[in-house]
N, C-alpha and C positions, 0 to 999 in steps of 0.2 A: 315797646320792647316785646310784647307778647306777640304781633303780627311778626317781628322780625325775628323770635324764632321759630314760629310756623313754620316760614318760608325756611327759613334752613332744615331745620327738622322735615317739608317736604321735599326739600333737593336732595337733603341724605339718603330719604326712604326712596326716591326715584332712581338713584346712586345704585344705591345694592340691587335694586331691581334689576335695572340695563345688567349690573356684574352678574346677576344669578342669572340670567338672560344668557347673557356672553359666553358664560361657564358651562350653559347646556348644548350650544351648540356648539363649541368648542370639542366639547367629552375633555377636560382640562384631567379630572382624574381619573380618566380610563387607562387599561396597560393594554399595550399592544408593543408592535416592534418599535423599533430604535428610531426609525424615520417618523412614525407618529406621536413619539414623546416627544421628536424636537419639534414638529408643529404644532403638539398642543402644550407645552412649556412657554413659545410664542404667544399662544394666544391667552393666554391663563396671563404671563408679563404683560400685553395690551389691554385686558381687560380690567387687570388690578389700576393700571396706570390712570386708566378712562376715568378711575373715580377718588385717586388720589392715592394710591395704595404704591412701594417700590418694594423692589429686593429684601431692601434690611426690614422694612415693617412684616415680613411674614417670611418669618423662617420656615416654615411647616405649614403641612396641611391640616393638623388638629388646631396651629395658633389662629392659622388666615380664617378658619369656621368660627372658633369662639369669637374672633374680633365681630365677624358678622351677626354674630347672634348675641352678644354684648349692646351692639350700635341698634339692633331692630329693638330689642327689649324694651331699650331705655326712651329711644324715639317711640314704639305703642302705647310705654305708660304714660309717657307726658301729652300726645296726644288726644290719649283718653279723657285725662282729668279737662287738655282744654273742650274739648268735644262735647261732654256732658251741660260744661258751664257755656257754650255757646249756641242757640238756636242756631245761627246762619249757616250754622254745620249739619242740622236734622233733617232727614228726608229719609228713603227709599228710593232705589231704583224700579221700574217697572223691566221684563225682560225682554221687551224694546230696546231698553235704556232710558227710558223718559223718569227725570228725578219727578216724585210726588211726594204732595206732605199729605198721605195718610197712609192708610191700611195695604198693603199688597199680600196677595195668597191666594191660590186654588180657589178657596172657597166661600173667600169672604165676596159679599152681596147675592150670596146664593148658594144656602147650607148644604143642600141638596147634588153642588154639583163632585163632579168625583174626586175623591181627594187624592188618586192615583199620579193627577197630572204632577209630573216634573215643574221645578220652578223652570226652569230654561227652556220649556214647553218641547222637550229633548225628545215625547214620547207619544207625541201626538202624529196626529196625519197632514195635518196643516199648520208649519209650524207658525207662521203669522196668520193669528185671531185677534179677538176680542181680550183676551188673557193678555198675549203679545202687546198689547198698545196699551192697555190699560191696567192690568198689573191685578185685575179682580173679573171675577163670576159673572156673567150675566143674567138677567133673571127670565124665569120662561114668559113665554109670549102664548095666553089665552087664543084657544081658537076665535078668531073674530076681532079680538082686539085691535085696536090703532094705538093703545095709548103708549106703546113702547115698541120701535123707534119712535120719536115724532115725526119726521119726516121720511121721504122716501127717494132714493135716487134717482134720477130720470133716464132711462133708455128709452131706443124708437120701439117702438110697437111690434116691427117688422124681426129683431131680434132677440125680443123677446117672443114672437111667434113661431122663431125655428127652432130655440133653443127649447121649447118646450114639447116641440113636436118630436127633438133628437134626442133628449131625455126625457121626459115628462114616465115614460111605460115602465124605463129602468126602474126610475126611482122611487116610485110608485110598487114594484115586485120589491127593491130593496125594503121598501117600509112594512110589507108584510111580512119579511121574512123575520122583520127584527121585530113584531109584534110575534111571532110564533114561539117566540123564545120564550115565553109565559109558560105555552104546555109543557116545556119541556122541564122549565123546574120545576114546574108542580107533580108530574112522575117521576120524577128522579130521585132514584134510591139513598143518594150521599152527592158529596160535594165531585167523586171522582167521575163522576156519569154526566154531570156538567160540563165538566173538561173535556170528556172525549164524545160527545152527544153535541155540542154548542162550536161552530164553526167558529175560527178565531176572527178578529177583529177584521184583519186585513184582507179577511174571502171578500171572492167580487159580489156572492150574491146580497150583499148588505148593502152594493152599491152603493158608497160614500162617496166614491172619487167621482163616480157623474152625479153625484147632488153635487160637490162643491165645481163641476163644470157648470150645473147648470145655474148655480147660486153667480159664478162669475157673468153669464149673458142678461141674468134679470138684474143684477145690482151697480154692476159697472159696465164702462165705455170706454173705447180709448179716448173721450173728452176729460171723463170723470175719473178715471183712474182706479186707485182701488178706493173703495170708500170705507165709513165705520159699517156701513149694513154690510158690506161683503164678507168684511172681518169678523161680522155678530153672524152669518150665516154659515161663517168658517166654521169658527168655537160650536155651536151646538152641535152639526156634523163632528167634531173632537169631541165631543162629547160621549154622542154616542158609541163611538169608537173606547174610547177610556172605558163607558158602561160594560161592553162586551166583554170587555176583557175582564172586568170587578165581575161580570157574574160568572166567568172562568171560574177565576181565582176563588172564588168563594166561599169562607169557610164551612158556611149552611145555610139553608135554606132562604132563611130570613135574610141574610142579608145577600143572596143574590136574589131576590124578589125586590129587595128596592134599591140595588143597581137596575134591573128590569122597569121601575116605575119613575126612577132618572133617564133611561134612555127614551120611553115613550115620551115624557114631555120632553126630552130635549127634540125628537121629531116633529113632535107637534109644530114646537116654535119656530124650527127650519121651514115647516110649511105653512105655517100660519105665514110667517114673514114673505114667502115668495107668495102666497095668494094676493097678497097687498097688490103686489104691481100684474097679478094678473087679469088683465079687463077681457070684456067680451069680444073685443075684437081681437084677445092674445087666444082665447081657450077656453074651457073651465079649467075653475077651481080644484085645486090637489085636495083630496079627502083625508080628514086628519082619524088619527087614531081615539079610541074610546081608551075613558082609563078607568 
């Protein structure tokens, strides 16, 4: 009995969906001339019909809303009570869409990361990362460490040696410039001298967009595709970017000094991570920042 009124209960709430669907693209109660009330009187008639609805059920536009708002009410509370008493109902979406049975948020598996980010990752520079797939923070990556990722994805040699030669200067200028941002909150008079002193996120000379070009030639292939290290080299570049802007925004001092010591590590680990796959035959090593 309880599966078989689920299933009704979610054909109804599917029901008013497609109708409130229907209804918006209709414009069913907008006023306009004479020729577009008879077309949307039309569709307003077809889209009541679609979910079981005629003439004599809805006199008026005040009854046809209460009836809707009467039918969702009653379908969310019964819902709920079964939803609470049923596991096979609990999860999270990540903002992939990937359902997970745990935690999803900005900042969970890494306190530190900025809590600026949108869930819908709306506000980022890359909107599929690390976040994107996995629905949580990544944690920074020690200069020198191997121990996060574990593994590494394979390119040829050959394309990781052009991409580093086409990028490698940019983004190397990019990471000083976002290291400089230190001096500038530590002479800043207020939080307003940050704002207009502190180039915004999306200036080229933070060079983000050629780290995450260059981050695509050392982590994928057209064999490989996109992989999780490209999306973990995405997110820290979002990061930094989010950072920039937290030390914009900033109400004082302190706490744009650590926005400032979120974005250094979040560079660190972008170039810790691309040092990984750079060998002697790619280059040297990208020089990470002191903190």
């Amino acid at each position: 009995l309880s599966v078989i009124m689920m299933r009704k209960l979610s054909t109804t709430c599917n029901c008013l969906l497609a109708l409130s669907l229907q209804l918006q693209v209709s414009g069913a109660f907008l006023v306009g001339p004479s020729g577009q009330n008879q077309l949307q009187k039309q569709s307003t008639t077809t889209a009541l019909a679609s979910v079981g609805f005629n003439d004599d059920d809805v006199a008026s536009r005040r009854e046809f809303l209460q009836k809707i708002v009467t039918a969702t009410a009653t379908s969310s509370a019964i819902l709920s009570t079964q939803t609470a008493t049923s596991p096979a109902f609990a999860g999270t979406f990540t903002p992939g869409g990937t359902l997970v049975e745990r935690d999803v948020g900005a900042t969970v598996g890494n306190p530190e990361a900025s809590p600026s980010r949108k869930f819908d990752n709306a506000n980022v520079l890359f909107g599929q990362d690390h976040y994107f797939k996995f629905g949580v923070a990544a944690p920074w990556i020690e200069p020198g460490s191997t121990e996060f990722p574990k593994t590494m994805p394979f390119t040829v040699s050959q394309q990781r040696y052009d991409t580093l030669k086409k990028y490698g200067i940019r983004v190397m200028e990019g990471v000083r410039v976002l290291d400089s941002l230190g001096d500038i909150i530590k002479a800043a008079s207020g939080t307003n001298d940050l704002e207009s002193k502190i180039a915004e996120a999306s200036a080229p000379e933070y060079a983000l967009r050629p780290m995450g070009l260059m981050a695509n030639g050392f982590l994928a292939s057209e064999n490989t595709g996109t992989t999780n290290e490209l999306l973990l080299a995405r997110w820290y570049i979002n990061e930094m970017y989010l950072d920039i802007g937290d030390i914009r925004a900033a109400s004082n001092p302190q706490d744009a000094m650590k926005s400032y010591i979120a974005a250094k590590k979040a560079a660190n680990s972008y170039l810790s991570l691309i040092n990984r796959v750079i060998s002697s035959k790619v280059g040297d090593k990208l020089e990470v920042l002191t903190i």
